[in-house]
C-alpha positions in Angstrom: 19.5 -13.4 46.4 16.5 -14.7 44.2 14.4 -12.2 44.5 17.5 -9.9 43.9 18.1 -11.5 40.8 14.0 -11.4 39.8 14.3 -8.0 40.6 17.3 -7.2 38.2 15.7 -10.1 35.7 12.3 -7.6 35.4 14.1 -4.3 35.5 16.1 -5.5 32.3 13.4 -7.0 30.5 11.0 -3.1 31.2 14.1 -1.5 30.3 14.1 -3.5 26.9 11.0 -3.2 26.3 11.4 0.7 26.6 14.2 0.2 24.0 11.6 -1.5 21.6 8.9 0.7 22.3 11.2 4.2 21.4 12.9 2.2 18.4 9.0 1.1 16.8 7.9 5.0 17.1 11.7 6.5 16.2 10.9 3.5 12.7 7.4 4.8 11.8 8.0 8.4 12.2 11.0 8.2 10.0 9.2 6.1 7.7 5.9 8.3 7.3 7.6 11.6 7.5 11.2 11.2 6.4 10.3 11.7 3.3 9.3 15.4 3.9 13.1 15.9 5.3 13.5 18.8 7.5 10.8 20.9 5.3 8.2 20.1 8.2 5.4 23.0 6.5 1.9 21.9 6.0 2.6 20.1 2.6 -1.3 19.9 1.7 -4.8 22.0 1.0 -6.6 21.4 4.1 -3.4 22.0 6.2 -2.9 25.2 5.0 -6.8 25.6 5.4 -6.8 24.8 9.2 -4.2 26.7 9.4 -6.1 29.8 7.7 -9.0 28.8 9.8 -7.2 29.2 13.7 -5.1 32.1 12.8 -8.9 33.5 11.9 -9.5 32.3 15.4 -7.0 33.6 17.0 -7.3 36.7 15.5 -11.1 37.6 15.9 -11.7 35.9 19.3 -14.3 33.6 18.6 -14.2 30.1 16.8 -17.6 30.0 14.5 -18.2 28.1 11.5 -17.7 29.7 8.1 -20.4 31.1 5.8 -19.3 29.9 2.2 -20.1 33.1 0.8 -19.8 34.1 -3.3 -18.5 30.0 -3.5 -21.0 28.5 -5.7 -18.5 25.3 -6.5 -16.5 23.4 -4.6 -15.6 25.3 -1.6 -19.4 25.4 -0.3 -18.7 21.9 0.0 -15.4 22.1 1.6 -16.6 24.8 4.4 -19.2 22.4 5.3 -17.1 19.5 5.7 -14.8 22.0 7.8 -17.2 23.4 9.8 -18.2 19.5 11.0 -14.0 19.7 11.8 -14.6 22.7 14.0 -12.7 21.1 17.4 -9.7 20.4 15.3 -9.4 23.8 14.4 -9.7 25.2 17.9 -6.4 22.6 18.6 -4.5 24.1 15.3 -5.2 27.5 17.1 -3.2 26.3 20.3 -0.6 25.7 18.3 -0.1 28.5 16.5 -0.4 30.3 19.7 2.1 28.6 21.9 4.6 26.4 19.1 7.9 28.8 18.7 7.9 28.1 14.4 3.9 26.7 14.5 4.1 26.9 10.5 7.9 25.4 10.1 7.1 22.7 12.3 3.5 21.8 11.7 4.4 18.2 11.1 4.9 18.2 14.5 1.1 17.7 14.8 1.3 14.6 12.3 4.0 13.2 14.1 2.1 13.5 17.6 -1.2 12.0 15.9 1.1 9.0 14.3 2.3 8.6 18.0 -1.2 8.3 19.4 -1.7 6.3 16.7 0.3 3.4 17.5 0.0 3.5 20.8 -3.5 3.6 20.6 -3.3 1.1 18.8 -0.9 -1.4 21.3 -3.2 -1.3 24.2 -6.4 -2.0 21.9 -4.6 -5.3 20.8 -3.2 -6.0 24.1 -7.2 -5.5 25.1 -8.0 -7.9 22.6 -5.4 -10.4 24.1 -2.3 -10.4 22.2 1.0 -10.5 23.7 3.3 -7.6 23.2 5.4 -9.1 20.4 2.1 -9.4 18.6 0.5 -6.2 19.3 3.9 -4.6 18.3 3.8 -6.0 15.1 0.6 -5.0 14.5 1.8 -1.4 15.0 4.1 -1.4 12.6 2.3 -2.3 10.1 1.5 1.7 10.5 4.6 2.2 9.1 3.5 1.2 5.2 0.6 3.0 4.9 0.2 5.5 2.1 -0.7 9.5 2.2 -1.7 11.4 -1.1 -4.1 14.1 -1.7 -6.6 12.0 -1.8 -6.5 9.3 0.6 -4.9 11.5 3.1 -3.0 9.4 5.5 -1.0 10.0 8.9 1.8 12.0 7.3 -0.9 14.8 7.3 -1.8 16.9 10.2 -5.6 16.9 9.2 -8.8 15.4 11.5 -8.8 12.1 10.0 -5.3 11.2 11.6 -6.6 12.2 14.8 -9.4 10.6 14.7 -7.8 6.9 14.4 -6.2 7.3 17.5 -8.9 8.6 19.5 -11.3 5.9 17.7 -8.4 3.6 19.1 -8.9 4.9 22.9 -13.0 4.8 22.4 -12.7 1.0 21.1 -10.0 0.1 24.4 -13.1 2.4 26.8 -15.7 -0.1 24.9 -13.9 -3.8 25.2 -12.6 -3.4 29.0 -16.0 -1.6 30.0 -17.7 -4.4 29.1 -15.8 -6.7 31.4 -14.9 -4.3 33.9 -15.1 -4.5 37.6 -17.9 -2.0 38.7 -15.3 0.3 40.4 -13.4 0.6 37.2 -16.5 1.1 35.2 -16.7 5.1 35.7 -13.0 5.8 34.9 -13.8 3.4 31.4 -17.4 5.5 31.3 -15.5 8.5 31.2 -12.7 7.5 28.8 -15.8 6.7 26.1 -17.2 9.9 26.8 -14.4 12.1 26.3 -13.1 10.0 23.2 -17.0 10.4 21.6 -16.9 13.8 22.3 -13.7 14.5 20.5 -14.9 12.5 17.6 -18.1 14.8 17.2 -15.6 17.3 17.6 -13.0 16.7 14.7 -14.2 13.9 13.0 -17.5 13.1 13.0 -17.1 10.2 10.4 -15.2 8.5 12.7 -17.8 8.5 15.4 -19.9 6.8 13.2 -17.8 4.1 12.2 -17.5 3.8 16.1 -20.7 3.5 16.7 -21.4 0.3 13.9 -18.2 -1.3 15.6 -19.5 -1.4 19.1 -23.1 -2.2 17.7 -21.4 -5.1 15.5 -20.1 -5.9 19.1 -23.2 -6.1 20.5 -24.8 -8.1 18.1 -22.8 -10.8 18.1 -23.0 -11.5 21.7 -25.4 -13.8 23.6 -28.0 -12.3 25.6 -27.4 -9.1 24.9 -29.7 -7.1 26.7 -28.4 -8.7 30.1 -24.9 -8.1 29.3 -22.5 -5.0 29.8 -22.3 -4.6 26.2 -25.6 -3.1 26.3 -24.5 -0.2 28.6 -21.5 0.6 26.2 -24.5 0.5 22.8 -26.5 2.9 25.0 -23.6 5.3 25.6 -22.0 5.9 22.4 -23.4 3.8 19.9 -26.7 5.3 19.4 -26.2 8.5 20.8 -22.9 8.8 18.6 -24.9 8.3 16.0 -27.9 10.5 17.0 -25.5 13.2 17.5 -23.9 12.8 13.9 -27.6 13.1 12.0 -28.4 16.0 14.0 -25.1 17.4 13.0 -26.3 16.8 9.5 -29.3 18.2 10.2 -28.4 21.7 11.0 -25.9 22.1 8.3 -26.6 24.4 5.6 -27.1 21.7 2.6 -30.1 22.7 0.6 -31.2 19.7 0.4 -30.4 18.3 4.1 -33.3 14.7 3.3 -31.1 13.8 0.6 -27.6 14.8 2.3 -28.8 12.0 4.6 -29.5 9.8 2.0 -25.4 10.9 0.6 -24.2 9.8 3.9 -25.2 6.0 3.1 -25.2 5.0 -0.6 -22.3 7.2 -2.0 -21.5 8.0 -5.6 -17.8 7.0 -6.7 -17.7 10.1 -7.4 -17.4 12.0 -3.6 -16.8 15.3 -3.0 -14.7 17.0 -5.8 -12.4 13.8 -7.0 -12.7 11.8 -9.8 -13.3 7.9 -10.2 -10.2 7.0 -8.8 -10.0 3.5 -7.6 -7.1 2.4 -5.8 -5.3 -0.9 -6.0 -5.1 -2.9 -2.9 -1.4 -3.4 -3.3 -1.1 0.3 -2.3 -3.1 0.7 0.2 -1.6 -2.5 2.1 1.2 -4.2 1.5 0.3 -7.9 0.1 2.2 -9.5 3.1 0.4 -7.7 5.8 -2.9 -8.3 3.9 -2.4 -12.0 3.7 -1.5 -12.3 7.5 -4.6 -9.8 8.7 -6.8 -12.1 6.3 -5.7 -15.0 8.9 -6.6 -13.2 11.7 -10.4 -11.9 10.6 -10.8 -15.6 9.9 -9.8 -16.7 13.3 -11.7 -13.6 14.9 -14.9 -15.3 13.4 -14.7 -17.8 15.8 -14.8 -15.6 19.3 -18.0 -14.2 19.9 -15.8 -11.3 21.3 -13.8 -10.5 18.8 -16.5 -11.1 15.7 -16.6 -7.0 15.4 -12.5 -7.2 14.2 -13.6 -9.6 11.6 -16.7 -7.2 10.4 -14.6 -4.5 10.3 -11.7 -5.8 8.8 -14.3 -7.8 5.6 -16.6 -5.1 5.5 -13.8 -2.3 4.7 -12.9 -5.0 1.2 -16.6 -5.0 0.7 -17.2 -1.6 0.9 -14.3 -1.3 -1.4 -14.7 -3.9 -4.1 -18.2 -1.9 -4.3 -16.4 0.9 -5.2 -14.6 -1.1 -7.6 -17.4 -3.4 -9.2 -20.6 -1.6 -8.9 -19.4 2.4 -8.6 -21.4 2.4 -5.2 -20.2 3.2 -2.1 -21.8 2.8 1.8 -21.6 5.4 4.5 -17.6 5.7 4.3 -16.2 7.6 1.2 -13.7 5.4 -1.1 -11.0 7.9 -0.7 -11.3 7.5 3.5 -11.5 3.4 3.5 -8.0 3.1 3.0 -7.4 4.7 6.6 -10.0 2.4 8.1 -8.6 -0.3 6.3 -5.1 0.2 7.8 -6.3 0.1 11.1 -8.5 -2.8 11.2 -5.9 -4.5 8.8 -3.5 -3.9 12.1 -5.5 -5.2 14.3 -6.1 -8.5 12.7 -2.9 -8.7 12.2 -1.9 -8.5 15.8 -4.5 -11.5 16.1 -3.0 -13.6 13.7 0.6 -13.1 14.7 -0.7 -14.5 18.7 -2.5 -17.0 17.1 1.4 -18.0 15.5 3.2 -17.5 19.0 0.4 -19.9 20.3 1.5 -22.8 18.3 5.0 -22.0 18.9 4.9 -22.3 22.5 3.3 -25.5 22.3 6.4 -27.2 20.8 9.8 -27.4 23.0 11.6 -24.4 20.9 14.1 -22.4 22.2 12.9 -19.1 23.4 15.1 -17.2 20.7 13.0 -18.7 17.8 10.1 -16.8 18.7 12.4 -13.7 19.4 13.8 -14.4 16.0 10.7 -15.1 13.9 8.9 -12.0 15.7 12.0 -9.3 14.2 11.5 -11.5 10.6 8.0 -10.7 10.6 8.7 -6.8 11.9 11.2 -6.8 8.8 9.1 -8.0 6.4 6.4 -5.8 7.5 8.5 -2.7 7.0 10.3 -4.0 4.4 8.3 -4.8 1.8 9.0 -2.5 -0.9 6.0 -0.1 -1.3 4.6 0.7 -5.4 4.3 4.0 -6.4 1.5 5.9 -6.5 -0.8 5.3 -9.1 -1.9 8.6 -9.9 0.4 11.5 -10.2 -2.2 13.7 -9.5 -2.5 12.7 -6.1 1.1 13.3 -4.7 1.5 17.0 -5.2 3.2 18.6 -2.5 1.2 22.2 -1.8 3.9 24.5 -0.2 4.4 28.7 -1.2 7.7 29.8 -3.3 10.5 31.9 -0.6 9.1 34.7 -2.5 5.3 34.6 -1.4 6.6 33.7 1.9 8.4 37.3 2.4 5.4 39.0 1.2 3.0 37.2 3.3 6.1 37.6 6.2 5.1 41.6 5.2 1.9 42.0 4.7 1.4 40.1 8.3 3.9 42.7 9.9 2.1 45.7 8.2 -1.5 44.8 8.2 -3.7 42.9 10.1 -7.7 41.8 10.2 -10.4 43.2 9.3 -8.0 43.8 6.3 -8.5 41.3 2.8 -6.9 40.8 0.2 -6.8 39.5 -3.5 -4.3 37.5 -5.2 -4.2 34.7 -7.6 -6.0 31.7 -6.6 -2.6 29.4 -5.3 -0.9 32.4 -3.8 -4.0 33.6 -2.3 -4.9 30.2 0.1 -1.1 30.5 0.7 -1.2 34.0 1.6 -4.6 33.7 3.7 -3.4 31.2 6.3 0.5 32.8 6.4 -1.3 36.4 6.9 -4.8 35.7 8.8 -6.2 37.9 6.1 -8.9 36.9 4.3 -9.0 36.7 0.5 -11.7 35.6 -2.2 -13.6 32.6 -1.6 -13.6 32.8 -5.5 -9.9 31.9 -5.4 -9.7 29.2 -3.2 -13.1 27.8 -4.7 -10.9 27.5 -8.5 -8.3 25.4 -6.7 -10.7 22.9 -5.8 -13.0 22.8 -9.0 -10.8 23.5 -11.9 -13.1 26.8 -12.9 -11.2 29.6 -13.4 -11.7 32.7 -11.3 -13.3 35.9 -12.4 -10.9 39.1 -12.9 -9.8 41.1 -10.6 -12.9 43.9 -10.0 -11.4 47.3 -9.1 -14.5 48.6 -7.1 -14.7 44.8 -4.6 -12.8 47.0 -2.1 -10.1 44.2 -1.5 -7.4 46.3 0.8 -4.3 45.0 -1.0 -3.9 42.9 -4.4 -1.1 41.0 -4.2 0.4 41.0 -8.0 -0.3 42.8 -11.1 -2.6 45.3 -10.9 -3.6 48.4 -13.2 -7.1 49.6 -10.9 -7.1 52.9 -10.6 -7.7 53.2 -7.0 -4.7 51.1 -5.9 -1.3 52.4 -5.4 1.8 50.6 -5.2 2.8 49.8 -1.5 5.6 47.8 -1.8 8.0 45.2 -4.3 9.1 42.2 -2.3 11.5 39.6 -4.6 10.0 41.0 -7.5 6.0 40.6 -6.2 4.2 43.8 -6.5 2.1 44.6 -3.9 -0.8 47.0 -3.9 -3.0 48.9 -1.3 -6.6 50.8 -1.8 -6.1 54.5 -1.7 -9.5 55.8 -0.4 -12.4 53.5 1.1 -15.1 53.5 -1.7 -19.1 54.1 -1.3 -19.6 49.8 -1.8 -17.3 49.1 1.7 -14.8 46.4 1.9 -15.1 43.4 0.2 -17.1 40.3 2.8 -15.2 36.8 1.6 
């Protein structure tokens, strides 16, 4: 009859804990993507890029980096951060090929990252010794953090939210292989392995921050050459980042010494943004900062979790340098926002134990902790979130009905090796909707500001989508009022090479 009853007792409680489980991922997927509604397009540039960049793909064959051709601004510079991105490209092209609406419900992706995400997330803290109460809490603090255009964020479908949850995996492979029985070592071994790889894959920056973490790990332990620690340095710290500098190495930057010397001391100004500092309040919600400021504080004092504490103080660092002194180190300012969020989660998971701790050592009734767990859940999700300070930064990048029927044409009628011209925000529209390729010119003004030069009637382009007055282009079709227009006779030149 007891063991009945402990039976039935266990049953309820997994059965409740499946309830809590759904209703923490059914919370932060409404709260990072409800806002989108049921418009579940790529809302931003380098969706629509990756997007252009499997259908290319998928089309030819063959996934090879891209040659930044005719882009003397900022798109060189983009198509080399891409081509570092090239496994994440090969995944959009799955989708494409086997989702029934790939483009109407890209978010998908986001939501699927998000999920690996947090439950990434869970097993690291459990790893790290939290409870479940705890390491739930720390996931949802997942639920306030902020996407724009510039910090990105895990409402996006882009590398960088894939890459948190497979950093998430590589850290759980890292803290249970060093304390792993020897039979369990090879499945851990194997875990790292495939989590690096994936990293180098789609997003190499991550695998860098991986490998400081696990040597910050090292470090801080006793003896560490006689220690299992070691083994874990050897296998992906170095070699992660060994494999990221040759990576850099054999990228086309003209000057590849001084790229290197990029990837450490950053100016503010990265890439093609301005000098746009963020306030803390909206990248974390004060609350949540407070409690995860506990819990580096405690990590301080466990040689094993000292790496949580680094992580967690030198994100702020990194970022009041940004603030203060216009510097930055290794990790762009507009990308420490997501590696603040997650170490922000874990210390928070660590500070909320540290709470159950004390409570269990006074005679409370069980349903205070139960109580004061779903008062810290709703003050973590509750806390009302600022705006965003820059208008700028929360565009949302999706195509007017009416350049969706023509590209819905032009994909019907036409198909690669074919290109096309168009003005520069219809054309990045149009290249990922059609799998045509269009002028690197185009896409290069979205990113710099620079305007692009005039149509030239003798480039070749096969269609020019808009007004066009060349006389070797006829009119092929109106769709909603867009004129579209095809080449008449191949000329002497040959087609245009984006």
């Amino acid at each position: 009859m007891h063991a009945m009853a402990r039976s039935g007792h266990a049953g309820l409680k997994h059965g409740l804990s499946v309830l809590i489980a759904a209703a923490v991922a059914l919370l932060l997927g409404t709260m990072i993507l409800g806002s989108y509604g049921g418009d579940w397009r790529p809302s931003h540039f380098d969706e629509w890029r990756s997007v252009a960049l499997a259908q290319r793909a998928l089309d030819s064959g063959s996934l090879s980096p891209e040659l930044p051709a005719g882009s003397p601004n900022g798109l060189a510079r983009d198509i080399n951060d891409r081509n570092r991105s090239l496994g994440f490209a090969a995944l959009v092209s799955v989708w494409l090929a086997w989702a029934p609406e790939p483009i109407a419900a890209f978010k998908t992706l986001a939501l699927l990252f998000l999920l690996l995400y947090g439950t990434g997330l869970y097993w690291l803290c459990r790893s790290l010794g939290t409870g479940p109460g705890a390491a739930l809490l720390a996931v949802l603090t997942l639920a306030g953090l902020p996407t724009d255009t510039m910090l990105l964020g895990p409402a996006l479908a882009v590398p960088s939210s894939l890459s948190l949850g497979l950093l998430c995996l590589a850290l759980i492979a890292h803290t249970r292989l060093s304390v792993a029985k020897p039979g369990a070592s090879l499945a851990l071994l194997g875990l790292l392995g495939a989590s690096s790889v994936a990293l180098a894959l789609i997003y190499p920056l991550s695998l860098f921050v991986f490998g400081g973490l696990v040597l910050a790990d090292t470090m801080s332990r006793p003896k560490i050459l006689r220690t299992r620690y070691f083994r874990s340095l050897a296998t992906l710290g170095l070699a992660g980042v060994g494999l990221f500098l040759v990576r850099e190495l054999g990228s086309d930057h003209v000057d590849r010494i001084a790229h290197l010397g990029e990837l450490f001391f950053l100016e503010r100004r990265w890439h093609l943004v301005g000098s746009i500092v963020y306030p803390l309040g909206y990248l974390i919600a004060p609350p949540v900062l407070g409690l995860a400021a506990v819990g580096a504080c405690l990590a301080l004092a466990q040689p094993g979790l000292r790496w949580v504490a680094a992580f967690f103080w030198g994100t702020l660092i990194a970022i009041g340098g940004y603030h203060f002194f216009a510097r930055g180190l290794v990790v762009p300012y507009q990308r420490l926002g997501l590696y603040l969020g997650l170490a922000t989660a874990v210390c928070t998971g660590l500070a909320t134990q540290q709470l159950f701790n004390l409570l269990k050592q006074r005679p409370l009734p069980q349903w205070v902790s139960y109580g004061l767990t779903a008062a810290l859940g709703l003050a973590i999700v509750g806390w009302p979130r600022p705006g965003p300070p820059f208008e700028r930064t929360t565009r949302l990048d999706r195509p007017a009905p009416a350049i969706e029927q023509v590209a819905a044409r032009i994909a019907a009628e036409y198909s690669a090796p074919s290109t096309l011209w168009s003005a520069p925000r219809h054309a990045f529209y149009l290249e990922a909707l059609t799998g045509l390729r269009v002028s690197p010119n185009s896409i290069d003004s979205l990113l710099t500001g620079h305007p692009p030069p005039p149509l030239n009637c003798d480039d070749g382009w096969t269609l020019v989508v808009g007004p066009c007055s060349c006389p070797n282009y006829s009119l092929a079709f109106i769709q909603q009022g867009i004129p579209v227009f095809a080449r008449r006779s191949p000329l002497p030149r040959g087609p245009a090479t984006p």
